[in-house]
C-alpha positions in Angstrom: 0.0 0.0 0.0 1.8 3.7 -1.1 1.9 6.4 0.7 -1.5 7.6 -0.5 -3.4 5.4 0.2 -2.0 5.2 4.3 -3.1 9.1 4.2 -6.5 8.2 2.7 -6.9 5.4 4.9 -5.9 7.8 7.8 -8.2 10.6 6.7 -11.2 8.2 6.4 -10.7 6.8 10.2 -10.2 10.3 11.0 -13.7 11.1 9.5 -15.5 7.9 11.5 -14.4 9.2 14.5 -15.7 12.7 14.2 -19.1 11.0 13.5 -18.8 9.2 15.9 -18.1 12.2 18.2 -20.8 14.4 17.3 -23.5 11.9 17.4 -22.5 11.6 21.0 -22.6 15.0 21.7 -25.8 15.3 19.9 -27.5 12.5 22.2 -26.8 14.6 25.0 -28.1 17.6 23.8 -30.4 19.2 26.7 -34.0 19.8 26.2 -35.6 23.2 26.6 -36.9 24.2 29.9 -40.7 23.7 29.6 -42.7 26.9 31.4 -43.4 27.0 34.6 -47.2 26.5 34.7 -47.7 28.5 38.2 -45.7 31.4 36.5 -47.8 34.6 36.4 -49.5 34.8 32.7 -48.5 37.6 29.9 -51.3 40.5 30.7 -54.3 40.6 27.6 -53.8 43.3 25.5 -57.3 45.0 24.5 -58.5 48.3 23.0 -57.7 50.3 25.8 -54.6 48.9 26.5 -52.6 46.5 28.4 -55.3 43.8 30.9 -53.5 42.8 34.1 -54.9 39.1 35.6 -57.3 39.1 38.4 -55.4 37.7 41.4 -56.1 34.7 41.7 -57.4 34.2 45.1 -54.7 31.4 47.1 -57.5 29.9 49.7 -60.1 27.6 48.7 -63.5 29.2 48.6 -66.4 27.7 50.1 -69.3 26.9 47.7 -72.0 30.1 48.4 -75.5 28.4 48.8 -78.3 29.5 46.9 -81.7 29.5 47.3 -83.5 27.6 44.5 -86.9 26.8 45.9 -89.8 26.1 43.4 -93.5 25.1 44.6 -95.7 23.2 42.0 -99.0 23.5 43.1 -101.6 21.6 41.5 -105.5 20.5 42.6 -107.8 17.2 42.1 -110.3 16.6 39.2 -114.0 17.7 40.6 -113.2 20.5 42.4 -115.7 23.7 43.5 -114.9 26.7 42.2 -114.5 28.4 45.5 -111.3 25.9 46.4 -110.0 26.6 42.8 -110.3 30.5 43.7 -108.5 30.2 46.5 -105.3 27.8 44.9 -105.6 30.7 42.5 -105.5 33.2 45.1 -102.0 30.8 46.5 -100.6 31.0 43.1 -100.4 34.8 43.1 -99.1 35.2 46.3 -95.9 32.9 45.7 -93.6 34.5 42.8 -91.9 31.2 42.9 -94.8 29.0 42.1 -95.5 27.0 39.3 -98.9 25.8 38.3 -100.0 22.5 36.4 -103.0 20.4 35.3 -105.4 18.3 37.5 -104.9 15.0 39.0 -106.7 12.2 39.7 -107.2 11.8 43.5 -106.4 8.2 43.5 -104.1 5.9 45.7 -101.0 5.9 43.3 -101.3 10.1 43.1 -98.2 10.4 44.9 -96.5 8.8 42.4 -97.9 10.6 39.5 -97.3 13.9 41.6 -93.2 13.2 42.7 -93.0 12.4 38.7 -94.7 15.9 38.1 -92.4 17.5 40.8 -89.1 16.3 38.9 -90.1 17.4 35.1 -91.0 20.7 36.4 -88.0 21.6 38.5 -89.3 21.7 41.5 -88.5 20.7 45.2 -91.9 21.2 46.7 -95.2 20.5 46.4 -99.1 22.0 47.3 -101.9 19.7 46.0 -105.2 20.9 46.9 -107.3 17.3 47.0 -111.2 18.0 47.0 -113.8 15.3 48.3 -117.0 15.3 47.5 -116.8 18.5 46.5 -117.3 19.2 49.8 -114.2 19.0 51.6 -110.5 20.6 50.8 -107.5 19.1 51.9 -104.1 20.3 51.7 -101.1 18.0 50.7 -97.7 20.1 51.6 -94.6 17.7 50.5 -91.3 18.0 50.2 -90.3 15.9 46.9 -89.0 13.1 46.4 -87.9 11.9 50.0 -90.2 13.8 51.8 -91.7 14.6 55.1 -95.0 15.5 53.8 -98.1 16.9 55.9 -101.7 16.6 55.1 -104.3 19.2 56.1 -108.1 19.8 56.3 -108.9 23.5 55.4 -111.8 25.1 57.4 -113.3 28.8 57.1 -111.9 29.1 53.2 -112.4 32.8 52.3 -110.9 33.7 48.9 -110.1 37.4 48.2 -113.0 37.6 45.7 -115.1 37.3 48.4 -113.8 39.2 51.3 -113.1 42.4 49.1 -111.2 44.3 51.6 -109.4 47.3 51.4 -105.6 45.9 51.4 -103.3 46.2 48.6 -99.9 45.3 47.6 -97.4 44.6 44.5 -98.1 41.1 42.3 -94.1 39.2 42.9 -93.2 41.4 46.1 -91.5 39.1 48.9 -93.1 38.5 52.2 -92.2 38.5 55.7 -93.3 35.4 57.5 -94.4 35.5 61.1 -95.3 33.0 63.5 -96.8 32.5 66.9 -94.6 31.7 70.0 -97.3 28.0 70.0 -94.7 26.9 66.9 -91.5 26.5 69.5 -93.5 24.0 72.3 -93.6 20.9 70.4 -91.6 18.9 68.3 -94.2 18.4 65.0 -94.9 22.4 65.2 -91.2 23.2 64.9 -91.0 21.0 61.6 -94.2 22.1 60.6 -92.7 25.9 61.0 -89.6 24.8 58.6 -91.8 23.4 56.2 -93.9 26.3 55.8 -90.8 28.4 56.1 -89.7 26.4 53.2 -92.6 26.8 50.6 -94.0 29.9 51.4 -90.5 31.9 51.6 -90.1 33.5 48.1 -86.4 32.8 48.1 -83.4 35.8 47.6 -83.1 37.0 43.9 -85.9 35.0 42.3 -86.6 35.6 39.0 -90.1 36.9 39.3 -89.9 38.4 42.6 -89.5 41.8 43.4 -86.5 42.8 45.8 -88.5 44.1 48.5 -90.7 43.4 50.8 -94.7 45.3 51.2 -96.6 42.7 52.9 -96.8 39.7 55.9 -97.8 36.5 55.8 -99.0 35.6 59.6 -99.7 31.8 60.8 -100.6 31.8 64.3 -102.1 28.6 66.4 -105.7 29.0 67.8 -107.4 25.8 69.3 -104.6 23.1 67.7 -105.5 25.0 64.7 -103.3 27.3 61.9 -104.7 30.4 60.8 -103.2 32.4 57.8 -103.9 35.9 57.4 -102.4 38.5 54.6 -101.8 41.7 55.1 -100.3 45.2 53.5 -97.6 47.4 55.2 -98.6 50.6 54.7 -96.6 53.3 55.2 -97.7 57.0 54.8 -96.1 58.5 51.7 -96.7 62.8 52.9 -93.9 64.9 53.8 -94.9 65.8 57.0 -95.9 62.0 58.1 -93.0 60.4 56.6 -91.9 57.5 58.8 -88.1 57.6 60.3 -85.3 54.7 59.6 -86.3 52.2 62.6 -89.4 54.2 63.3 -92.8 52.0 63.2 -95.1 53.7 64.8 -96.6 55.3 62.0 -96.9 52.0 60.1 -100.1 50.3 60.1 -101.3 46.3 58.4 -104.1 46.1 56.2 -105.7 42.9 55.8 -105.4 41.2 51.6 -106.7 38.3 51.9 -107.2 35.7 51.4 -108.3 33.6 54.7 -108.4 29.9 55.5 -107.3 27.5 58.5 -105.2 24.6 58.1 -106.0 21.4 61.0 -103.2 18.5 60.7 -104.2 15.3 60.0 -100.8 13.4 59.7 -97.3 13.6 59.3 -95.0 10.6 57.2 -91.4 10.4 57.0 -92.2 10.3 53.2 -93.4 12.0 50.3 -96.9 11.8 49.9 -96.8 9.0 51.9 -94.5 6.8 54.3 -94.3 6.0 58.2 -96.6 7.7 60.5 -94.3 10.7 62.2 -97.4 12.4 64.1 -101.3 12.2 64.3 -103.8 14.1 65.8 -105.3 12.7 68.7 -108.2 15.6 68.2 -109.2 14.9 64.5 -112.4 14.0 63.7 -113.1 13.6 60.1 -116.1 15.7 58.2 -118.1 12.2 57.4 -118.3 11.4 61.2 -119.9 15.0 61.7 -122.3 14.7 59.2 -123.5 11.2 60.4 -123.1 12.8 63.7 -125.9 15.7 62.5 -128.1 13.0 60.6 -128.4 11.0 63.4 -129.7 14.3 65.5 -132.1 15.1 62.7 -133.8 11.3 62.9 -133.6 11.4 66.1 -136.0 14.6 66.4 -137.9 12.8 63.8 -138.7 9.9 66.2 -139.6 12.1 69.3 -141.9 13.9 67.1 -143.6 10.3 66.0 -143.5 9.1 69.9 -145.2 12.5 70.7 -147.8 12.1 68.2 -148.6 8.8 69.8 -148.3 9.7 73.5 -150.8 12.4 72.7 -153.5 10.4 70.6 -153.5 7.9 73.6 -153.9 10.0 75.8 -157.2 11.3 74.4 -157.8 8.2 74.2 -157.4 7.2 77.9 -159.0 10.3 78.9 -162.1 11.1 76.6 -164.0 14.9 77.1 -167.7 15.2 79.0 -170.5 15.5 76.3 -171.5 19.1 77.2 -175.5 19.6 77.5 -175.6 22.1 75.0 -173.6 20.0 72.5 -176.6 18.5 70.4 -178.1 21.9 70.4 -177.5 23.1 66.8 -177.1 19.5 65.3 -181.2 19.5 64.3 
């Protein structure tokens, strides 16, 4: 082998090596440094110039709760018009209500009523249940696991009716007041939070109106709730305004409508379930009536045994034949 061809042996063994050498040094090339993903984003640029970042905030904020109350209320087939008034009367008093169709009253209603509860949205429900279109009773149930509370509604007055002089704004939210009666016993105090519940028109509803013109007042008489309605009126001259904190001048003027609720039962479900309470003084409005028929037949009868008492007695003691009684016979 000449000369040349040691140099180009040379120069090619020179040539593997620097391959060799910078595929090495390309193997061990470092990788960029990725971003820091907790370092503080570029600022937005808009219209009006550069955007800083909101802070962002380094605690843990604790979910706010909201309000979101709905009431479906709802009544039986075959009821009077004066108990359909009066859910009408319930409907415009509650911004958050929503009204739907009639239901059968039937034993699998509470079925058909939590189904009717979940497609509208709501978490309570009203169901006024009519019976023989004489008697109204009041389902209030919390859907779907309940309690639920079932009423019998005495001394219905609907506003139509009362016409009284007491006015105030279609939406506005009420203030709910109760009697001291509600803290004794145990089935008042849930009774209270129920109410509380469905007729509270809840914070930022979307019909309601933010303030507040009227009271809603349930107060215990006889083992009995009574609901009343009335207006806060407040005089509106200069010279009688009333002062921040100053309620002498303010005066209640009664809406309407009226009606009083008596508890029948409380279950642990809805529309249904175990027995929580039951009123030891309930007596239902078929044992009344068949209380008042009986006292009607049994007039009847002493009038019959009166009759007879009397003719026998004429019989038993007949009158004198009178001298002059064949006088005017001839």
């Amino acid at each position: 082998m000449g000369i040349r061809g040691k140099e180009s042996f040379a120069l090619i063994e020179r040539k593997e090596k620097m391959g060799k050498k910078r595929k090495h040094s390309e193997a061990n090339v470092p990788e960029p440094a990725k971003k820091d993903s907790d370092a503080p984003e570029r600022p937005k640029r808009t219209l009006l110039g550069w955007k800083d970042p909101a802070p962002a905030d380094t605690k843990e904020s604790s979910p706010i709760f909201r309000n979101k109350e709905k009431v479906l209320i709802t009544c039986s087939r075959r009821i009077s018009y004066r108990y359909r008034h009066l859910m009408l009367s319930v409907v415009s008093l509650l911004p958050h209500a929503k009204k739907d169709n009639k239901v059968e009253s039937k034993e699998s209603k509470g079925a058909t009523l939590n189904e009717l509860v979940e497609l509208k949205n709501c978490s309570s429900c009203l169901f006024f249940e009519c019976r023989k279109q004489k008697d109204l009773y009041i389902w209030m149930a919390k859907c779907p696991n309940g309690p639920s509370v079932k009423f019998l509604v005495n001394a219905v007055h609907t506003m139509e009716e009362l016409k009284l002089t007491g006015n105030h704004l279609k939406g506005s939210r009420p203030i709910l007041t109760f009697s001291a009666n509600f803290d004794k016993d145990l089935h008042w105090k849930l009774l209270k939070e129920m109410i509380t519940q469905i007729f509270g028109t809840p914070k930022e509803q979307r019909k309601s109106k933010p303030y507040y013109d009227h009271v809603f007042a349930f107060s215990i008489v006889d083992d009995h709730i009574w609901f009343r309605n009335y207006q806060i009126s407040v005089p509106h001259n200069e010279s009688d305004k009333v002062d921040r904190g100053g309620l002498d001048k303010i005066t209640l003027v009664e809406v309407g409508p009226r009606f009083c609720l008596n508890p029948i039962k409380i279950f642990g479900g809805s529309f249904g379930g175990p027995t929580l309470y039951e009123n030891p003084f309930y007596v239902s409005p078929n044992q009344i009536r068949a209380l008042e028929k009986k006292n009607k037949a049994g007039k009847y009868a002493k009038k019959v045994k009166a009759k007879t008492r009397r003719k026998r007695h004429e019989l038993e003691n007949p009158l004198e034949v009178g001298e002059f009684a064949d006088m005017w016979k001839e």
